[in-house]
C-alpha positions as CSV (number, residue, x, y, z in Angstrom):
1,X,138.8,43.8,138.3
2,X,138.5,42.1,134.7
3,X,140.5,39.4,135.6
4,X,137.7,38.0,137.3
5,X,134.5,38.6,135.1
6,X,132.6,38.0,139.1
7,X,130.7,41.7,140.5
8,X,132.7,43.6,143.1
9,X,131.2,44.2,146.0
10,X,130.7,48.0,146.8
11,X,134.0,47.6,149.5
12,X,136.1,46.1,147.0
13,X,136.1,48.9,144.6
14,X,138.1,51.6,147.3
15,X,140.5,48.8,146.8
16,X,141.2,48.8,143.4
17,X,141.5,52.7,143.7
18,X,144.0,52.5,146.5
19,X,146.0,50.0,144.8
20,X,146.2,51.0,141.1
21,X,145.9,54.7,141.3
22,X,149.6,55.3,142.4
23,X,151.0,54.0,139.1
24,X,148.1,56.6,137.4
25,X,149.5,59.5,138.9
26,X,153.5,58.6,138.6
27,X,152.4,57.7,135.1
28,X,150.9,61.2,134.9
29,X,153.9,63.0,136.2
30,X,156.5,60.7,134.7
31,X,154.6,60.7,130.9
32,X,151.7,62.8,130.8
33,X,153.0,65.9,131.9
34,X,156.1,65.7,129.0
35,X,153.6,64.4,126.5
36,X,151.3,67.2,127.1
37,X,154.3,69.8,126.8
38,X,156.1,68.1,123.3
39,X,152.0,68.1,121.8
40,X,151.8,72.1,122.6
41,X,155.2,72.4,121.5
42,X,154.4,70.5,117.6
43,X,150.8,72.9,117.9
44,X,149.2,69.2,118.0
45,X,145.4,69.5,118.8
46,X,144.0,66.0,117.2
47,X,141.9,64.2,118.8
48,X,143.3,61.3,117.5
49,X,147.1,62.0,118.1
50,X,145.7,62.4,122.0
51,X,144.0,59.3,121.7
52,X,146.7,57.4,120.2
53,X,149.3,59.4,122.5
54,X,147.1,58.1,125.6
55,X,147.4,54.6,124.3
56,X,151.1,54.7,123.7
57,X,150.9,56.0,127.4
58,X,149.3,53.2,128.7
59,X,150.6,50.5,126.8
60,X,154.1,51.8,128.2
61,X,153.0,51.6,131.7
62,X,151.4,48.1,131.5
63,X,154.6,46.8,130.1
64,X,157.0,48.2,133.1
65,X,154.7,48.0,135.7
66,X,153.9,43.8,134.2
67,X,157.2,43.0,133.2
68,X,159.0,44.5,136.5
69,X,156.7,44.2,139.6
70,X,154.3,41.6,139.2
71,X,155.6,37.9,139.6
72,X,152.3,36.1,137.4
73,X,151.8,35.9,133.8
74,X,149.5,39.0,132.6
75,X,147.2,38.1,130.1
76,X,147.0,40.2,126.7
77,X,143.6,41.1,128.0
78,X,145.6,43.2,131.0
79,X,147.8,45.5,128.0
80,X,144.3,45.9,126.0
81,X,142.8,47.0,129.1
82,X,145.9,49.5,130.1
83,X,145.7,50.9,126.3
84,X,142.1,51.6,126.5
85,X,142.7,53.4,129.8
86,X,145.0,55.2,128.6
87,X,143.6,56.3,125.7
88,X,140.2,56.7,127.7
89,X,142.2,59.4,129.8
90,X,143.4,61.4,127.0
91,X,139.9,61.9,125.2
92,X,138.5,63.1,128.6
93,X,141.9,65.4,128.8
94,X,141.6,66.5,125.0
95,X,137.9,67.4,125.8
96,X,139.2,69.7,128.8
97,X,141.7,71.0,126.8
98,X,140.4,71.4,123.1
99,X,136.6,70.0,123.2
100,X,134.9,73.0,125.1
101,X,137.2,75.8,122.8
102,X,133.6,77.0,121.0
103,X,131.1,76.8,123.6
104,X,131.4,80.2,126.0
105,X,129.3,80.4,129.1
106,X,128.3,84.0,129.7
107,X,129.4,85.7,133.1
108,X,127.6,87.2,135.4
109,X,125.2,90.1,133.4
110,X,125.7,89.3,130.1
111,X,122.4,87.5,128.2
């Protein structure tokens, strides 16, 4: 997608979903998951430790997934773009997990 700086068209962006979304998830399972567990484990509940966990993440994944399966030269651009992902994800996660802690909704008859 920002390899060429052209607009997608609405049926190109399923697409990009389909084809990049694979490596999301194993990267998930494969890194996020143990990440997660060794942060809970230290009590680690920065933001930026997530952020710069996320990062790590993603810079790891752009460097197996580029240096194994694909046969062209990546550009720096492509890591940058992997490590802001990544670190994207894990200040969206980080807000799930740690961002919402002091706001409490009230149930069902409370005021």
């Amino acid at each position: 997608m920002f390899r060429d700086r052209s607009a997608l068209s609405p049926g190109e962006v399923p697409i990009i979903f389909v084809l990049y979304g694979p490596f999301a998830y194993l990267t998930t399972v494969v890194l996020g998951i143990p990440a997660f567990l060794l942060f809970r484990a230290f009590a680690w509940k920065s933001l930026v430790a997530y952020i710069f966990g996320g990062g790590f993440i993603g810079l790891i994944t752009a460097s197996v997934v580029f240096k194994l399966w694909i046969s062209w030269t990546v550009a720096s651009s492509d890591f940058v773009s992997c490590v802001v992902a990544g670190a994207l994800s894990a200040l969206i996660f980080w807000l799930i997990l740690h961002g919402f802690e002091e706001v409490r909704i009230p149930s069902h008859g409370e005021i």
